[in-house]
LOMARNU-401947 format. One line per 2 residues: number of its first residue (from 1); their letters; for each residue x, y, z of N, C-alpha, C, O. Coordinates in nm, 4 decimals, padded with zeros to 6 digits, always signed. Example, Ala and Ser with C-alpha at 12.3 -4.5 7.8 and 13.67 -1.06 7.14 Angstrom:
BEGIN
1	AS	+01.3190:-00.5690:+00.7800:+01.2300:-00.4500:+00.7800:+01.3200:-00.3300:+00.7800:+01.4236:-00.3319:+00.8465 ~ +01.2850:-00.2250:+00.7080:+01.3670:-00.1060:+00.7140:+01.2900:+00.0030:+00.7870:+01.3409:+00.1138:+00.8039;
***
This chain:
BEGIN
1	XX	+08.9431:+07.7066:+11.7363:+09.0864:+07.6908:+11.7384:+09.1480:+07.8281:+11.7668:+09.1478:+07.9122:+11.6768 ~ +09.1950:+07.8526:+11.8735:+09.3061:+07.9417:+11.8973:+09.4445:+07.9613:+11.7938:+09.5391:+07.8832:+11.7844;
3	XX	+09.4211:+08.1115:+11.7084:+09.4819:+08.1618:+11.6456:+09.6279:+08.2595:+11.7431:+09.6072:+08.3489:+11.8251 ~ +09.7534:+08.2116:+11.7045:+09.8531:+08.3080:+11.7663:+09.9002:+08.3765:+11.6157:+09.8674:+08.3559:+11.4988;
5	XX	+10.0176:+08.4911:+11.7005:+10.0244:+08.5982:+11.6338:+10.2071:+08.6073:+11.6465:+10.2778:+08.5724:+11.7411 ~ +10.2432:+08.6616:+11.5262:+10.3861:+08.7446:+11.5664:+10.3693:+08.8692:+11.5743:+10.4661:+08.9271:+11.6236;
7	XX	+10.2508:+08.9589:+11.5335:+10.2662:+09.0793:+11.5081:+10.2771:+09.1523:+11.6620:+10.2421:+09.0914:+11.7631 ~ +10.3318:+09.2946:+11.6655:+10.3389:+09.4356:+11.7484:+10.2553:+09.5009:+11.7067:+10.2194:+09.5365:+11.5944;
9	XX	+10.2171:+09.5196:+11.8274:+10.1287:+09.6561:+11.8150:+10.1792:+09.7486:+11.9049:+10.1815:+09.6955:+12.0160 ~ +10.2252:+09.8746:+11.9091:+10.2145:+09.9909:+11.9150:+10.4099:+09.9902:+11.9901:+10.4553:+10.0604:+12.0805;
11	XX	+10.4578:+09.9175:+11.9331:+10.6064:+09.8530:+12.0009:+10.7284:+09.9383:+11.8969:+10.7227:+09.9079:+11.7778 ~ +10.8202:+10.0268:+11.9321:+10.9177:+10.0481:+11.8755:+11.0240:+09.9236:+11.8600:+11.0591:+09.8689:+11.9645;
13	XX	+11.0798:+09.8732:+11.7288:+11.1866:+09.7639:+11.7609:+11.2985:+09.8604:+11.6385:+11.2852:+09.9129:+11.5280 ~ +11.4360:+09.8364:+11.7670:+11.5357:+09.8922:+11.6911:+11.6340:+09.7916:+11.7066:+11.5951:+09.6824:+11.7479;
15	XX	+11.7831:+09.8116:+11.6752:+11.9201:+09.7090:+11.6245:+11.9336:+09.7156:+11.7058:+11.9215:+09.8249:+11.7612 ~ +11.9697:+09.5999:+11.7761:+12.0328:+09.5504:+11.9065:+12.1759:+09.6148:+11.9412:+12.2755:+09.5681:+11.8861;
17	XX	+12.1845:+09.6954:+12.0099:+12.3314:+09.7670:+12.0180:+12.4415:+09.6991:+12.0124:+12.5497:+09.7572:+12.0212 ~ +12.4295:+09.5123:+11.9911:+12.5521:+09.4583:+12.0080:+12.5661:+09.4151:+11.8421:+12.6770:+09.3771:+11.8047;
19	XX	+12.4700:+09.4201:+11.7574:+12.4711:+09.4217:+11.6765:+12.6196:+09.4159:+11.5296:+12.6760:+09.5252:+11.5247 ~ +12.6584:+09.3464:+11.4604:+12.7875:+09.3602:+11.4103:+12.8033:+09.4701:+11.3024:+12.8859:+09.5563:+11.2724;
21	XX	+12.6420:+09.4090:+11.2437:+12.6501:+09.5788:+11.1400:+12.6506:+09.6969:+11.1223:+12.5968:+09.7582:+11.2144 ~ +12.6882:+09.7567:+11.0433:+12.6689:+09.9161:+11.0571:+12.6037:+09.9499:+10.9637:+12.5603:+10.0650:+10.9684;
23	XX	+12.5675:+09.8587:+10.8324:+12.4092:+09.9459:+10.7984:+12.3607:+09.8076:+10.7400:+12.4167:+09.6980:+10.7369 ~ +12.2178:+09.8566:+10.6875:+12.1286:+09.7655:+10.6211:+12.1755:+09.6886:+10.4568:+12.2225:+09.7383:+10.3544;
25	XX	+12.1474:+09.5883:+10.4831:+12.2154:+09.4816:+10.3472:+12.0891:+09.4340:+10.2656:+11.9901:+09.4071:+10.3337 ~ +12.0788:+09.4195:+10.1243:+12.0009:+09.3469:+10.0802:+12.0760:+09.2032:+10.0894:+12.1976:+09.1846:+10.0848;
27	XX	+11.9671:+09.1006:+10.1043:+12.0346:+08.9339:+10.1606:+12.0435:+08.8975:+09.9630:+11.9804:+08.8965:+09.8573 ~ +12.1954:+08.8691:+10.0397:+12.2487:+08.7910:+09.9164:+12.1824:+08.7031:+09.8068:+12.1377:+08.6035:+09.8637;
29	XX	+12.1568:+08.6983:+09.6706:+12.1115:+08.6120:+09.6209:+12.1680:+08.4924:+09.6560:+12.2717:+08.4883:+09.7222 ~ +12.0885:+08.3578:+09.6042:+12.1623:+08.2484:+09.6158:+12.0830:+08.1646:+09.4689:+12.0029:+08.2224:+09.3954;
31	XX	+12.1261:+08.0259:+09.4521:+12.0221:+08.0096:+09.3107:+11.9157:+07.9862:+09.3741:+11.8614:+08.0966:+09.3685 ~ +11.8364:+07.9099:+09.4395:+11.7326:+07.9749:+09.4787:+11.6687:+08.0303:+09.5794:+11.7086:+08.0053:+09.6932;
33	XX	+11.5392:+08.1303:+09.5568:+11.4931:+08.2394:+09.6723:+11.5574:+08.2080:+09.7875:+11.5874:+08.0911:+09.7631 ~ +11.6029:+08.2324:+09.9047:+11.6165:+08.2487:+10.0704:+11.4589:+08.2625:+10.1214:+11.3708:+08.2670:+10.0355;
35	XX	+11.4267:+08.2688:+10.2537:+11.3627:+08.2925:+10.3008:+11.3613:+08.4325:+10.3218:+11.2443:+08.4707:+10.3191 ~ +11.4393:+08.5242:+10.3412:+11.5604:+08.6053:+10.3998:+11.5153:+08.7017:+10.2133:+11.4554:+08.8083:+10.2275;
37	XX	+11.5361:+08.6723:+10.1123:+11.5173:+08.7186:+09.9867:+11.3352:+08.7921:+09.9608:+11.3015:+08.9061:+09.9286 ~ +11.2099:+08.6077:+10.0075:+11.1473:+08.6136:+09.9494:+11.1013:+08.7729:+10.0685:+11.0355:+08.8681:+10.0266;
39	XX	+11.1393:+08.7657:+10.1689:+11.0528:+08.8706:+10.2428:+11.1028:+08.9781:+10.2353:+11.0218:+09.0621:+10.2747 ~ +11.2510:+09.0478:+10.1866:+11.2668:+09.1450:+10.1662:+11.2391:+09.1913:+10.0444:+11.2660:+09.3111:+10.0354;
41	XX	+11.1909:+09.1383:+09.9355:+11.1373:+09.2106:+09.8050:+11.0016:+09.2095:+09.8644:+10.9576:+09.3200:+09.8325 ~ +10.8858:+09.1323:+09.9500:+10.7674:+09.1549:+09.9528:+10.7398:+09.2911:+10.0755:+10.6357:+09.3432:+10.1155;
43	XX	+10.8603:+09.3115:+10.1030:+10.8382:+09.4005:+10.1910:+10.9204:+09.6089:+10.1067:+10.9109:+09.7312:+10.0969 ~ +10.9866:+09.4874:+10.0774:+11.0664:+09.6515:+09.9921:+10.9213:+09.7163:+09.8257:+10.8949:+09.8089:+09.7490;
45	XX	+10.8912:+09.6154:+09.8566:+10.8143:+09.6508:+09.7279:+10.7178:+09.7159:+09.7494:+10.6999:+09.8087:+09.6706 ~ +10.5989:+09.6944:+09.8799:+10.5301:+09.7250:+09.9152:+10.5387:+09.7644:+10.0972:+10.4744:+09.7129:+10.1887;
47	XX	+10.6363:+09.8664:+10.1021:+10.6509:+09.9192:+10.2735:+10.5366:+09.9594:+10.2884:+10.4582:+10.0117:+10.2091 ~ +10.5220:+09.9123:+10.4789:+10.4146:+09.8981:+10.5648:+10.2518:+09.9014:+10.4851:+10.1645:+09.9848:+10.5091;
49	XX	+10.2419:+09.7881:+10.3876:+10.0975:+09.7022:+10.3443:+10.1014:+09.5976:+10.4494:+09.9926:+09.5808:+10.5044 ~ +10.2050:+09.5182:+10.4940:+10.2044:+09.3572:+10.5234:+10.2244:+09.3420:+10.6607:+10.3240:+09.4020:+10.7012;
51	XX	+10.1566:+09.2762:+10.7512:+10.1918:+09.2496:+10.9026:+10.3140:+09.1860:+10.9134:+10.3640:+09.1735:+10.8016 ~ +10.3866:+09.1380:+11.0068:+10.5079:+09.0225:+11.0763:+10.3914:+08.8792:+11.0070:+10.4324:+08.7969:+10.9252;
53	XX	+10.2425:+08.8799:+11.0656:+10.2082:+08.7403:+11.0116:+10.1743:+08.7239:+10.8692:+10.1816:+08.6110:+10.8207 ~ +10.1335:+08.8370:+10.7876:+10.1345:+08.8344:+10.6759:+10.2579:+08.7675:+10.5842:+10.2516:+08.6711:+10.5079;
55	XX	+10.4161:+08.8848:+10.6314:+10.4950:+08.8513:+10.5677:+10.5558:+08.6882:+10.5881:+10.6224:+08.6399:+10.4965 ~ +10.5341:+08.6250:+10.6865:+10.5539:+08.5093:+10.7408:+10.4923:+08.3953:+10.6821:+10.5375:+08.2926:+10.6316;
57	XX	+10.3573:+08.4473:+10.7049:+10.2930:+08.2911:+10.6161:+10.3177:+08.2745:+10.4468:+10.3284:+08.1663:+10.3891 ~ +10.3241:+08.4147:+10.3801:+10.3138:+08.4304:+10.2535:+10.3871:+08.4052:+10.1703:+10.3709:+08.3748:+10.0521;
59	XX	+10.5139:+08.4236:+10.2618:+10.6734:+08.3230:+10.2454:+10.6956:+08.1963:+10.2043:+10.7544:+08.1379:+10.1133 ~ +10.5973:+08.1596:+10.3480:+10.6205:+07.9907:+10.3867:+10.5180:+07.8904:+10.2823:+10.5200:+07.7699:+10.2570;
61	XX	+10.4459:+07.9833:+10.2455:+10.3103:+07.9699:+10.1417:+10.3759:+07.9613:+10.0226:+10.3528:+07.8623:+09.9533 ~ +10.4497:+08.0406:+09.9853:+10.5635:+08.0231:+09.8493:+10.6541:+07.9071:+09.8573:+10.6556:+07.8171:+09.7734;
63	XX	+10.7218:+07.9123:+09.9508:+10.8519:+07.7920:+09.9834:+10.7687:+07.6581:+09.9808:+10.8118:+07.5622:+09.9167 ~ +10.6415:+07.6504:+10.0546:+10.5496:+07.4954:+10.0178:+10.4542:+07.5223:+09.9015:+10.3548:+07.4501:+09.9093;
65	XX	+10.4542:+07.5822:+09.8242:+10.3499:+07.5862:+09.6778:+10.2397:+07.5581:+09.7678:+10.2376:+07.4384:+09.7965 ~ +10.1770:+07.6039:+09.8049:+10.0215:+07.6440:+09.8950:+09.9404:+07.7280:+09.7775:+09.9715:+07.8402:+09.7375;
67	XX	+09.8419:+07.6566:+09.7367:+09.7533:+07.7242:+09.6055:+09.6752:+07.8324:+09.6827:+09.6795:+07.8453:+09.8050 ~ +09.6027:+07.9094:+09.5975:+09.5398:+08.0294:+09.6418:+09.4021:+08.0012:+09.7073:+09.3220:+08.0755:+09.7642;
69	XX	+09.4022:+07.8855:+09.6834:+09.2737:+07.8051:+09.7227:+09.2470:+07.7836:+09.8649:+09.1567:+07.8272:+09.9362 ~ +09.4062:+07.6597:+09.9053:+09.4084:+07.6380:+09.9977:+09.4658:+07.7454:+10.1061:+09.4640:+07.7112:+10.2244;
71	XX	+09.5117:+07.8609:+10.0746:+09.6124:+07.9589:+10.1828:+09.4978:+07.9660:+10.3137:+09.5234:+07.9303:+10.4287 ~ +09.3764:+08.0167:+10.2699:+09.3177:+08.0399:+10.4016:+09.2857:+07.9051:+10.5378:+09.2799:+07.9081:+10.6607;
73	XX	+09.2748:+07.8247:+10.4588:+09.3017:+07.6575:+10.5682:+09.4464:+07.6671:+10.5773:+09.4712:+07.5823:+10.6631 ~ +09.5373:+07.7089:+10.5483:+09.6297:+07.6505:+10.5813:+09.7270:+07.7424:+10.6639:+09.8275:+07.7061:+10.7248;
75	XX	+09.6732:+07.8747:+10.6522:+09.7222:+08.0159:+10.7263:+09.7158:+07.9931:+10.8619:+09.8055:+08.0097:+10.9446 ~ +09.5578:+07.9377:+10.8854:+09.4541:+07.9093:+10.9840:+09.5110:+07.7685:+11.1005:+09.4772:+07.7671:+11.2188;
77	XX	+09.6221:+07.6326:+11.0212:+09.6522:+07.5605:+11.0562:+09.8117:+07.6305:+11.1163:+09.8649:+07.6136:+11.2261 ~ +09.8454:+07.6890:+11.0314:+10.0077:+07.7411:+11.0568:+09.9802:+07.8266:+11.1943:+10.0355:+07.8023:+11.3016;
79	XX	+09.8872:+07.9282:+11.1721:+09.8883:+08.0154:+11.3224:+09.8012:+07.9393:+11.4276:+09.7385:+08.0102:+11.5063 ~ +09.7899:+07.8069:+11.4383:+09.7267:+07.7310:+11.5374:+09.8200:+07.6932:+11.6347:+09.7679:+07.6469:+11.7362;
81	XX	+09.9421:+07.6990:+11.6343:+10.0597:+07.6734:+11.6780:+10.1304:+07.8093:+11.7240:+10.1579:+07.8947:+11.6396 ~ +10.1618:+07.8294:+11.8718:+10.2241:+07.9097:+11.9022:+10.3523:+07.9402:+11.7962:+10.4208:+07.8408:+11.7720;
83	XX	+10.3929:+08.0667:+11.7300:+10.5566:+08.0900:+11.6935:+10.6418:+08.1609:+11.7559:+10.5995:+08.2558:+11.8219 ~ +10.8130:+08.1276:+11.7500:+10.8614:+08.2237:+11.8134:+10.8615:+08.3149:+11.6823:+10.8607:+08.2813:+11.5639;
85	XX	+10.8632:+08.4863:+11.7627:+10.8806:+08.5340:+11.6384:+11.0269:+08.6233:+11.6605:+11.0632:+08.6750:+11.7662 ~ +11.0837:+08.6250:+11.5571:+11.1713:+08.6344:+11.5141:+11.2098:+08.6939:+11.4239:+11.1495:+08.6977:+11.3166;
87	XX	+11.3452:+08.7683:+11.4527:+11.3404:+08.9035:+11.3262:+11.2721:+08.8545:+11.1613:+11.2776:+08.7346:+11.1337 ~ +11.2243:+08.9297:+11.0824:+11.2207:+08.9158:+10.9598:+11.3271:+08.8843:+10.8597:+11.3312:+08.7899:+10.7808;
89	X	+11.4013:+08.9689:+10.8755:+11.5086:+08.9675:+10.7760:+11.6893:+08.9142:+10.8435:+11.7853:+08.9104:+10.7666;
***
């Protein structure tokens, strides 16, 4: 089975100059996690440990209760499918 990827390799990505903001926001709480939440604490907590596919599945792995058991079948089923990828945060 053909595994795809979101990650960069060796790629500078900066703010789109049309961009509305002028600086960086932590994403709003809401009552529960965001998507948008769970990846900026797994990423603020631990800067550059985690790939684009790391932080992606590990998310989506939280948001569907995916046991520790099943993550590696199911990492394996998720990146079987082309993604667009798309900012993180």
């Amino acid at each position: 089975m053909k595994l795809h990827t979101t990650n960069y390799v060796n790629t500078f990505i900066e703010v789109a100059e049309d961009c509305p903001v002028s600086q960086a926001q932590v994403p709003p709480e809401k009552k529960e996690k965001t998507l948008a939440n769970l990846q900026y604490e797994k990423i603020s907590r631990n800067p550059y440990v985690y790939s684009s596919d790391d932080i992606i599945f590990e998310c989506y792995a939280i948001k569907n209760d995916i046991s520790e058991n099943e993550k590696q079948k199911e990492r394996e089923k998720f990146f079987s499918k082309g993604r667009v990828s798309a900012p993180l945060l």
